[in-house]
C-alpha positions as CSV (number, residue, x, y, z in Angstrom):
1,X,-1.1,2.1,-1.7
2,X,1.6,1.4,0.7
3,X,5.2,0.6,-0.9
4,X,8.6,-0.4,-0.4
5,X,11.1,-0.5,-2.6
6,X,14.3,-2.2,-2.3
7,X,17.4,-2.5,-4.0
8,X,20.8,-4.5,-4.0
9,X,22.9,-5.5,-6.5
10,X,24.2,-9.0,-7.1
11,X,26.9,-8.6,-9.6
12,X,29.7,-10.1,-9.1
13,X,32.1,-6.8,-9.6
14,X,30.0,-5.1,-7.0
15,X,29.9,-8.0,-4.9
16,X,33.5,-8.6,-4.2
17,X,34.6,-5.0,-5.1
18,X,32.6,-3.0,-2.9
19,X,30.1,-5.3,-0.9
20,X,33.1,-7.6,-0.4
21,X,30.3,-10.6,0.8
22,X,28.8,-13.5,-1.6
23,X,25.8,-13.9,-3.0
24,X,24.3,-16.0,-0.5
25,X,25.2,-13.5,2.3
26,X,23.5,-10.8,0.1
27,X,20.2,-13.0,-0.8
28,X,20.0,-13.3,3.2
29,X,19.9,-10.0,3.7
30,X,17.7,-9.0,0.8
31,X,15.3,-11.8,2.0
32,X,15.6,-11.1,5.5
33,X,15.0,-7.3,5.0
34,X,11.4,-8.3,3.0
35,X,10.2,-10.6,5.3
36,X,10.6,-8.0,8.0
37,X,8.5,-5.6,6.0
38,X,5.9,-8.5,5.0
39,X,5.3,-9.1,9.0
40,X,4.7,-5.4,9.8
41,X,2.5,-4.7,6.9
42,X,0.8,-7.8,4.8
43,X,-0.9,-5.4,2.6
44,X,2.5,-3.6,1.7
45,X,3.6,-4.0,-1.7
46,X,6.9,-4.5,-1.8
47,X,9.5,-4.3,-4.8
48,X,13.1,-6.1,-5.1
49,X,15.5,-4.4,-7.8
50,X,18.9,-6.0,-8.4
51,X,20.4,-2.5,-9.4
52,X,22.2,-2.9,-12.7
53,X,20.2,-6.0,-13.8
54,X,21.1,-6.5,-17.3
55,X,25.0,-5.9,-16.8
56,X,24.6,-8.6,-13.9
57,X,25.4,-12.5,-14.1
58,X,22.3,-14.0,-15.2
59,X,22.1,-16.6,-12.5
60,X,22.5,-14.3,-9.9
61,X,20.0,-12.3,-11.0
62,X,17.2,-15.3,-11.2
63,X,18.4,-16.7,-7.9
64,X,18.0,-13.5,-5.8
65,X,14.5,-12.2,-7.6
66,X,13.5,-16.1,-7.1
67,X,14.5,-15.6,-3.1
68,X,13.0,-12.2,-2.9
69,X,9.6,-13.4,-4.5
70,X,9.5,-16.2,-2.1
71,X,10.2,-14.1,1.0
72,X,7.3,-11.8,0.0
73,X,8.1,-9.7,-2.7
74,X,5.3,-8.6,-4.9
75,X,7.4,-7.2,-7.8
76,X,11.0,-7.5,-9.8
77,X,12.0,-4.3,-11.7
78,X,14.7,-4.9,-14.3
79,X,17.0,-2.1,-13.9
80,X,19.0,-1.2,-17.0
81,X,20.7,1.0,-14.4
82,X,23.4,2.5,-17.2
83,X,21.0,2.9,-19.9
84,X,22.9,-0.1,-21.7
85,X,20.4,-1.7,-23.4
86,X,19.7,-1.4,-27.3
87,X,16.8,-2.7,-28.8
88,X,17.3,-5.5,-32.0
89,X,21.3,-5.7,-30.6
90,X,20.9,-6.3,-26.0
91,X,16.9,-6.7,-25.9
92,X,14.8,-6.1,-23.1
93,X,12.5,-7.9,-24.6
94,X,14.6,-10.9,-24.9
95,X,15.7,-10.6,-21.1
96,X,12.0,-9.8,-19.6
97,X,11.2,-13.0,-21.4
98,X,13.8,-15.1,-20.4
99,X,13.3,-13.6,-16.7
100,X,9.5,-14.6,-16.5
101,X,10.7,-18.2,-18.0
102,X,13.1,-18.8,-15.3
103,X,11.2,-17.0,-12.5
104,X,8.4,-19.6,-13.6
105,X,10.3,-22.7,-13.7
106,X,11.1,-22.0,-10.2
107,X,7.5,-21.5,-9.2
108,X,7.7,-17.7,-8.7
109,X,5.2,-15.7,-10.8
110,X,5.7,-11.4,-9.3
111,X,4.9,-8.6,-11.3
112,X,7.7,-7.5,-13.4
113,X,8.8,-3.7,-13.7
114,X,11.1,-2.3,-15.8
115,X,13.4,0.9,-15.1
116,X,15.5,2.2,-17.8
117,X,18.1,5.2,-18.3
118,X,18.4,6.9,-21.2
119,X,22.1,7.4,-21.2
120,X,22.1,6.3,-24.6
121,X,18.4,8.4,-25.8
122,X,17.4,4.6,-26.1
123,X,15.6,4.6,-22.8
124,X,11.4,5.1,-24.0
125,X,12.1,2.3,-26.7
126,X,13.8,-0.1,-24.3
127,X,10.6,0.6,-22.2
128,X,8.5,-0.4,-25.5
129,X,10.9,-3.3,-26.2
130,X,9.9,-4.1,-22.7
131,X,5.8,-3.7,-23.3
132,X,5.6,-6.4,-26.1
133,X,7.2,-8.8,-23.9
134,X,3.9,-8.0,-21.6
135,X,6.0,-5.9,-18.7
136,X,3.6,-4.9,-16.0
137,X,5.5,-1.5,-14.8
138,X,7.4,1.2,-16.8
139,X,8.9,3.4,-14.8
140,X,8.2,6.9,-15.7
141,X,9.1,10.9,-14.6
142,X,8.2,14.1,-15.7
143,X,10.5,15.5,-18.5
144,X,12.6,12.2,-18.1
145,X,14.3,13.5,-15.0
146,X,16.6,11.2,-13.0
147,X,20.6,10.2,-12.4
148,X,22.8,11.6,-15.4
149,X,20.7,11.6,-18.9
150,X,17.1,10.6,-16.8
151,X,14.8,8.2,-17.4
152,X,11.4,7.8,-19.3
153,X,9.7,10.7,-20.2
154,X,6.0,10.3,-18.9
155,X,4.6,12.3,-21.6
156,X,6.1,10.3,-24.6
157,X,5.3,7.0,-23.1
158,X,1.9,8.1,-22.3
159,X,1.3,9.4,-26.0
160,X,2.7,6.0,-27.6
161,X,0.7,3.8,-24.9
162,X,-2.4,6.0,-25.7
163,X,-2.4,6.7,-29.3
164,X,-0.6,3.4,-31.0
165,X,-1.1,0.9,-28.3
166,X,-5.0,1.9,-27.7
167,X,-4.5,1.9,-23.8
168,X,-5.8,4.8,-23.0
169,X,-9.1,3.6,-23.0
170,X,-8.7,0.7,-20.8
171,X,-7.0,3.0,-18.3
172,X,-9.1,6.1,-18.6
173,X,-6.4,8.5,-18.4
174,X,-6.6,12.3,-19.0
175,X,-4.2,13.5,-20.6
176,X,-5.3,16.9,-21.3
177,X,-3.4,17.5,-17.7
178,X,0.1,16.8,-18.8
179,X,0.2,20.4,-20.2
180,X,-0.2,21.8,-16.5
181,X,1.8,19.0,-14.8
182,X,4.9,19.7,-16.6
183,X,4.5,23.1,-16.3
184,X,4.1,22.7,-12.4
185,X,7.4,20.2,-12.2
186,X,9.3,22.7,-14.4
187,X,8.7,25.5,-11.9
188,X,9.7,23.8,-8.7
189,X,12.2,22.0,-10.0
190,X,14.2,24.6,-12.1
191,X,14.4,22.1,-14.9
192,X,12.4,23.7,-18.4
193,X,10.7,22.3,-20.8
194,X,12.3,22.4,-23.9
195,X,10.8,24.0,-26.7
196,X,10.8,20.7,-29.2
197,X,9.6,18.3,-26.1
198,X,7.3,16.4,-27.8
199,X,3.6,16.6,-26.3
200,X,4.1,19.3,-24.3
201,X,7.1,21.5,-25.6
202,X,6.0,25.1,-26.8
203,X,6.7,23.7,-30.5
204,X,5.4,20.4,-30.3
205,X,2.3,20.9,-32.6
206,X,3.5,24.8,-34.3
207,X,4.4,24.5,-37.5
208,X,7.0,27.1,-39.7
209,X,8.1,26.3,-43.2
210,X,5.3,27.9,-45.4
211,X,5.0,23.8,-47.2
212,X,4.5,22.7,-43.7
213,X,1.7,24.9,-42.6
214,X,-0.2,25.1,-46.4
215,X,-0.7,21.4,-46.1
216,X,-1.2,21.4,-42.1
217,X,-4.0,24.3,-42.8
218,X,-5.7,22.1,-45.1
219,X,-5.1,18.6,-42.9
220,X,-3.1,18.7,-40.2
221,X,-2.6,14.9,-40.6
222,X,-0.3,15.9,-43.4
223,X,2.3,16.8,-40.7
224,X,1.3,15.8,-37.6
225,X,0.9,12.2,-36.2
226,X,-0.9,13.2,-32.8
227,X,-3.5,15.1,-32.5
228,X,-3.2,17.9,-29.8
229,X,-6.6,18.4,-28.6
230,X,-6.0,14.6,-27.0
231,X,-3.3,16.3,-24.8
232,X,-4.7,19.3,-23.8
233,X,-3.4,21.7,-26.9
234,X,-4.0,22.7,-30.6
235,X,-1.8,23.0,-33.8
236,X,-0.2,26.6,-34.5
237,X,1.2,28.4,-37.0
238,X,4.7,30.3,-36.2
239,X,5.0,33.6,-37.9
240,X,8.8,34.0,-39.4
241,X,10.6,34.6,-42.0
242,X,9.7,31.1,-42.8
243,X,6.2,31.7,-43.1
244,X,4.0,32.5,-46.5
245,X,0.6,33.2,-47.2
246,X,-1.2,30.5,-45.9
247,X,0.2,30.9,-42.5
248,X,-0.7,34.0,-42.4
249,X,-4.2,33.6,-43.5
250,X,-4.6,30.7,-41.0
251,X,-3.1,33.1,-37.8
252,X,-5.8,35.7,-39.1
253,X,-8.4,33.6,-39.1
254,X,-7.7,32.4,-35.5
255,X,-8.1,36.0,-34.6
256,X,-11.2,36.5,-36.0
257,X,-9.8,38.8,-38.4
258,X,-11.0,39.4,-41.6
259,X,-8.5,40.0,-44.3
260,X,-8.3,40.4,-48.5
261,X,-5.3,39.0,-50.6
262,X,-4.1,42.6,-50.8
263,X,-4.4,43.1,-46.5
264,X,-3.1,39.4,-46.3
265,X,-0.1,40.0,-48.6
266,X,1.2,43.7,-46.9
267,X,1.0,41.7,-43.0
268,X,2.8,38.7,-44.7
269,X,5.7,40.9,-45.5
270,X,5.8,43.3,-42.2
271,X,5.7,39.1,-40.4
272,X,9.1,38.2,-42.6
273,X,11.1,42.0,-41.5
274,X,10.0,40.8,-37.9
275,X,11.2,37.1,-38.3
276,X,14.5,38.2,-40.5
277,X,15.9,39.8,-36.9
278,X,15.1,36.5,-35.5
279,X,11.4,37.0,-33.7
280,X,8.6,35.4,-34.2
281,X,5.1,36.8,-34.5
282,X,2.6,36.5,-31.5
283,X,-0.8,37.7,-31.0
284,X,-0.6,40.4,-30.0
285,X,2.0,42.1,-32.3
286,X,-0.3,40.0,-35.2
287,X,-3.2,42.2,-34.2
288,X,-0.7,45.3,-34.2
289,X,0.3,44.4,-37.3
290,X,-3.5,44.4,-39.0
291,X,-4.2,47.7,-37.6
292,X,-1.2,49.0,-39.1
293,X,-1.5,47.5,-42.2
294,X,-5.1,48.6,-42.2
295,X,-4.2,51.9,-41.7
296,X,-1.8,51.9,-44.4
297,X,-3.9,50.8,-46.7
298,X,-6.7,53.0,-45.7
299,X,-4.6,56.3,-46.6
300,X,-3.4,54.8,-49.8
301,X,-6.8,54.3,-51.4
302,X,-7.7,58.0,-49.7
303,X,-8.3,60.1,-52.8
304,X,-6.0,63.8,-52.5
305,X,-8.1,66.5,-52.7
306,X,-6.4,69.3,-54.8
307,X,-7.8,72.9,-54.9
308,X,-7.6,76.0,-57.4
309,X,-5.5,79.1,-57.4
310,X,-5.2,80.4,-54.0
311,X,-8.1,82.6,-53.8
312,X,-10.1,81.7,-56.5
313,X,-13.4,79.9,-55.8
């Protein structure tokens, strides 16, 4: 799809502070500027912002999305540009509503976007706030990134959208991939993935505190909400200091190995020396572990064999 995205903002601080022009100069030029790109490209989908839109003077707002819709714009992105918005107190719900009202009134009916920034953390449930009042764009990156705090995380939208607001379906998204796709933005863009990103952060769907991962082993539902496989992942078991005999037990049996209470118990406490220094447990070093254990175990139960007099027979 061919796209063009345009910006300008119509406040009135920006307008006589920096652009030093009124608002009818700047709905020329924002107009102008579309019906250019219209001419060259009819099939062009073009996109008018008025940067800082929720901060903006309401009329200003309507009256230049209203001019850019009827020059040929296809869509109007509401830009809470400084991540101002808080739902229940300055809803975008309430202003995407009023916005499609008054767009409406005035015989213009575009597409309506919605970009928030999360200066506040507020920016996914802005985007949500934004969804019930029937948005048709969120605007979404990998790991949130963008200007200061970032935007939308892709993988948390996607997981609410999928799992509590049954779109997946209807879309036909995979979202096994967003495993490897943040993986692949991490690396080229320096940026990592924190560890307690939710979907796709190493600790996402591991669980520590021995209550946790009892229940967890016996139905994950008990402490988890999503279930991993949808995204590509599945539920572990950190080995700590934390951990008791149930996570142990359930890391064992991932490994195919076979253990008694007695074998279970002696790796349980060589897991907690490891995680008191402030490691966890892998795989590897779990398999270590057995063998060692085993070992010790073995020459424990190894009767002594004790012989006569030296000499005697």
């Amino acid at each position: 799809m061919d796209f063009l995205g345009i910006f300008y903002c119509v406040s009135r601080d920006r307008l006589g502070g920096v652009f030093k022009r009124s608002l009818g100069d700047a709905i020329d030029q924002i107009a102008s500027t579309i019906r250019y790109a219209r001419e060259r490209n009819p099939e062009l989908t073009i996109r008018y912002t008025p940067e800082d839109t929720v901060r903006s003077h309401w009329d200003n707002v309507v009256e230049a999305a209203a001019a850019a819709v009827e020059a040929g714009a296809d869509v109007i992105s509401i830009a809470d540009t400084t991540g101002h918005m808080v739902p229940g107190v300055r809803s975008l719900y309430d202003f995407v509503s009023r916005l499609r009202d008054d767009l409406d009134a005035r015989g213009a009916r575009p597409r309506l976007a919605v970009h928030c920034h999360d200066d506040r953390g507020l920016a996914l449930a802005n985007a949500l706030d934004a969804y019930r009042a029937g948005i048709d764009v969120i605007d979404a990156t990998v790991l949130g990134l963008g200007e200061r705090a970032g935007l939308v995380d892709l993988a948390s939208l996607l997981a609410v959208l999928a799992v509590d607001l049954e779109e997946q379906a209807a879309a036909g998204w995979d979202l096994t991939v967003l495993p490897e796709l943040y993986r692949l933005v991490s690396t080229y863009s320096g940026v990592t993935i924190p560890a307690g990103h939710p979907v796709v952060g190493e600790n996402a769907f591991t669980h520590c505190a021995g209550v946790h991962t009892h229940a967890a082993t016996k139905n994950a539902v008990h402490y988890q909400s999503l279930d991993p496989a949808l995204f590509g992942r599945e539920m572990l078991v950190s080995l700590d200091h934390m951990s008791g005999l149930s996570s142990v037990r359930y890391a064992l049996d991932k490994l195919g190995e076979e253990a008694d209470v007695e074998l279970a118990t002696r790796v349980l406490e060589q897991v907690k020396r490891v995680g008191e220094v402030g490691r966890t447990v892998g795989k590897a070093e779990l398999r270590d572990i057995v063998r060692w254990c085993r070992r010790a175990t073995d020459a424990e139960a190894t009767p002594v064999a004790v012989g006569g007099p030296a000499g005697s027979r």
